[in-house]
C-alpha positions, 0 to 999 in steps of 0.5 A: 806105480811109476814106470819109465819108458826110456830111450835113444841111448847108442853109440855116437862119434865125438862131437856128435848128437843125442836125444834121450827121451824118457816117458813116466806113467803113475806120477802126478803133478808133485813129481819132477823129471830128471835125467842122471848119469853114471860113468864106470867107476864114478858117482851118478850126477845130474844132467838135467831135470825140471826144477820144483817150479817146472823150470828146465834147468842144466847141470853148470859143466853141461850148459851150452852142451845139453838142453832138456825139453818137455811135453805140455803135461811134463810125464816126459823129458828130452835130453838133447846132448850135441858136442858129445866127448868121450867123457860123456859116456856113461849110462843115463838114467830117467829119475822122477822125484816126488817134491814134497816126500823127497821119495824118488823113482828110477828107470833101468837107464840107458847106454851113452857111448861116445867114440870114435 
């Protein structure tokens, strides 16, 4: 059973910075990472994840803004968000997908809010 610990979500003036971190148990190495996010009244997307050859890697309309990091094992991801805009509010959300299966798993996610 895969499970996520996820956490450093809050509040956060523009401008400022977070690290979301996400830890997930009961996945293997067929598994990659990713983080996701959902704004109010608006589709989830990716923010970042671990590419199928264990590669950080940055949605193109976040790069110079947010960064991923991993342990050695890769069981957990950071999220390192600076320069935050109020349109990055959104809830984020730990997503593990299985390469071969395409079968994924999701944490409860956690609330980003950024203003003044």
């Amino acid at each position: 059973q895969v499970q996520f610990v996820e956490s450093g979500g809050g509040l956060v003036q523009p401008g400022g910075s977070l690290t979301l971190s996400c830890t997930a148990s009961g996945i293997t190495s067929d598994h990659r990472l990713n983080w996701y996010r959902q704004a109010a009244g608006k589709e989830r997307e990716l923010v970042a994840g671990i590419t199928l050859h264990g590669e950080p890697k940055v949605a193109d309309s976040m790069k110079g803004r947010f960064a991923i990091s991993t342990d050695g094992g890769q069981n957990t991801v950071n999220l390192i968000m600076n320069n935050l805009r109020p349109e990055d509010t959104a809830v984020y959300y730990c997503n593990a997908i299985d390469i071969w299966s395409r079968h994924d798993y999701w944490g409860q996610g956690t609330q980003v809010t950024v203003s003044s």
